[in-house]
C-alpha positions in Angstrom: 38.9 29.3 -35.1 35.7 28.1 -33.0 36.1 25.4 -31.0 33.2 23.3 -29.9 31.9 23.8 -25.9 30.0 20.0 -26.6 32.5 17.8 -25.0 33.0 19.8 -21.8 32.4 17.4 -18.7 29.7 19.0 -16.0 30.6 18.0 -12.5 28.3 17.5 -9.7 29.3 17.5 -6.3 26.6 15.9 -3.9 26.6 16.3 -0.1 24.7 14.2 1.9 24.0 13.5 5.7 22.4 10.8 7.3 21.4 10.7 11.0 19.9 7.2 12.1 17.2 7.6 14.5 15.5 5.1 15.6 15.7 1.5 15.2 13.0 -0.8 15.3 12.0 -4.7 15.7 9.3 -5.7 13.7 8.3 -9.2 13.4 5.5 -8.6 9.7 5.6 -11.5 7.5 5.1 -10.4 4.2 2.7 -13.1 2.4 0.9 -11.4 -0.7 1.4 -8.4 -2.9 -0.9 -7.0 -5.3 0.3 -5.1 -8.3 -2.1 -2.6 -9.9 -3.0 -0.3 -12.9 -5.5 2.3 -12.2 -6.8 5.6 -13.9 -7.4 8.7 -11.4 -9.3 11.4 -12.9 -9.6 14.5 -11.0 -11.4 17.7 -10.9 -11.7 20.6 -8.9 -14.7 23.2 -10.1 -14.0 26.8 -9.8 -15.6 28.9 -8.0 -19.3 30.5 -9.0 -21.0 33.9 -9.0 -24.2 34.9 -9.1 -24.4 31.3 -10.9 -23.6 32.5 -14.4 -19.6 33.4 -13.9 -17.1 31.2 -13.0 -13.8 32.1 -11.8 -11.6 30.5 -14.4 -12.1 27.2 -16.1 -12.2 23.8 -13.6 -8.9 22.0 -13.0 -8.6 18.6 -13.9 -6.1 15.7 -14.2 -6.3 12.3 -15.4 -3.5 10.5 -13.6 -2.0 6.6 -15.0 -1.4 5.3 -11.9 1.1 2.1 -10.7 1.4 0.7 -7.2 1.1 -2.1 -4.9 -0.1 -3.2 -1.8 1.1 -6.3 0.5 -0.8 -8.5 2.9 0.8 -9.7 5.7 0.8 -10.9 9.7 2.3 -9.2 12.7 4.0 -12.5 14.5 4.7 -9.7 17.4 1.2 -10.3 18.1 1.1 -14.1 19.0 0.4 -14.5 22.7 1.4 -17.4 24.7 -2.3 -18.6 24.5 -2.5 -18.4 21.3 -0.3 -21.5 20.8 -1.2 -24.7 22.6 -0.4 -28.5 22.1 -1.9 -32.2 22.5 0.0 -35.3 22.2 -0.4 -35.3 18.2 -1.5 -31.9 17.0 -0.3 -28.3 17.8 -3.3 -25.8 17.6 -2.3 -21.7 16.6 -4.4 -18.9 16.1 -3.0 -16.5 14.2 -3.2 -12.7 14.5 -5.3 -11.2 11.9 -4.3 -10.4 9.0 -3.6 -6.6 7.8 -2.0 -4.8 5.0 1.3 -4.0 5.8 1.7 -1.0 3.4 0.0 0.8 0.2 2.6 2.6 -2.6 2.7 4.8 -5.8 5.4 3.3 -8.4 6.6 6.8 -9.0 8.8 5.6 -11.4 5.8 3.9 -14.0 3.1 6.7 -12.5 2.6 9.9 -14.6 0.2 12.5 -15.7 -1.8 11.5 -18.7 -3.6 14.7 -18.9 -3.8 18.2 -17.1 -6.0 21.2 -17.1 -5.7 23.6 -14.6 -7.4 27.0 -13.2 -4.3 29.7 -13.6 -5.8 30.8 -10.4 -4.9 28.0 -8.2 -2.1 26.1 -7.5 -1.0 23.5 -10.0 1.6 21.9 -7.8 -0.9 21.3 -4.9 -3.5 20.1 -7.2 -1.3 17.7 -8.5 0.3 16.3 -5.4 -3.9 16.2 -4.6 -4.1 13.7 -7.4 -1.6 11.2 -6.1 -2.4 11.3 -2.9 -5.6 10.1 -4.4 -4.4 7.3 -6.3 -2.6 6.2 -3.7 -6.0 5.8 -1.4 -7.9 4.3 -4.9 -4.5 1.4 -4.4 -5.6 1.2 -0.8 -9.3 1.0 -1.5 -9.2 -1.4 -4.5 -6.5 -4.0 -2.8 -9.2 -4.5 0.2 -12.0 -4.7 -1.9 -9.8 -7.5 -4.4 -9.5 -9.5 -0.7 -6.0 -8.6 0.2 -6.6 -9.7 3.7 -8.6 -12.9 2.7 -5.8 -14.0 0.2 -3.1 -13.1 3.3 -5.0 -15.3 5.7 -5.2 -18.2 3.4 -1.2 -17.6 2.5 -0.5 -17.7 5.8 -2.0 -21.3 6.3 -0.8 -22.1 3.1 3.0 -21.5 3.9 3.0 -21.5 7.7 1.3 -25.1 7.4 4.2 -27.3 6.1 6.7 -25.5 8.2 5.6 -26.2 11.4 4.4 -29.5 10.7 7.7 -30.2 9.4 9.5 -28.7 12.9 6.6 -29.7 14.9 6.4 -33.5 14.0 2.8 -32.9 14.7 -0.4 -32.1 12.5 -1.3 -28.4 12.6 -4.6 -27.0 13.3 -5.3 -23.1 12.9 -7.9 -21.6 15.2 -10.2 -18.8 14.7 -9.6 -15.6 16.8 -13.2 -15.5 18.9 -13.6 -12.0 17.9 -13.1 -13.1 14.1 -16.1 -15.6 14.1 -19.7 -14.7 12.8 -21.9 -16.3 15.6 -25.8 -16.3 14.1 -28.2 -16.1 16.6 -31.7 -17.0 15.9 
């Protein structure tokens, strides 16, 4: 008689270390995310002689691409002057505003398409083309206004609160270096 080998169990046996290094105080308030879709498209020409004969076909790779990027302020960065106060109204310049971090969704991210040279390395050309998408999530968040939108956030939520702690109207200064001064 045959007996079936489908309803064996496979065990896995995971070992794991974890050494803590470092621990750090960061003060980033987190105040906009942008979400994004993108197409990468790759390619890598192969090499030419004589300018007839090319060394294998090009490599290319058209990537679907998910990620984010968030907007926010470093409160570790207020100075002492940058808060002051009158009898009614409590005046804070804020740092400036930065992105506090650019990601792949590796999970929703995958290869769409992919050609490659047998020649070179597919892995490296690959890892090429997410380390690109991840710049295009960079590049296309500050060109939407990330660091605007975070700025008006800021205002926006910060505003209430401190009024609300304060007693006292809130005014929000520019940082001198921030201001466009036209001379004529």
């Amino acid at each position: 008689m045959f007996t079936s080998q489908k309803n064996k169990a496979t065990t896995s046996v995971v070992n794991q270390s974890a050494i803590l290094r470092e621990v750090e105080k960061i003060g980033k308030l987190e105040l906009v995310r942008y979400n994004f879709k993108e197409i990468t498209e790759l390619t890598e020409l192969s090499e030419e002689f004589l300018s007839f004969f090319k060394l294998g076909p090009d490599s290319k790779i058209a990537l679907v691409s998910v990620g984010e990027a968030v907007g926010c302020l470093d409160l570790t960065r207020l100075m002492d002057d940058d808060i002051s106060m009158s009898a009614d109204t409590v005046y804070l310049r804020l740092p400036e505003p930065e992105m506090c971090y650019y990601k792949l969704d590796m999970e929703k991210t995958y290869i769409y398409s992919i050609q490659t040279n047998p020649l070179k390395d597919e892995g490296e050309f690959i890892q090429k083309a997410y380390r690109q998408a991840e710049r295009d999530i960079r590049e296309a968040a500050l060109a939407s206004g990330i660091l605007m939108q975070t700025k008006s956030n800021a205002k926006t939520i910060l505003e209430p609160i401190l009024e609300k702690i304060s007693g006292k109207v809130v005014v929000f200064k520019e940082r001198p270096d921030s201001v466009n001064i036209t001379t004529y």
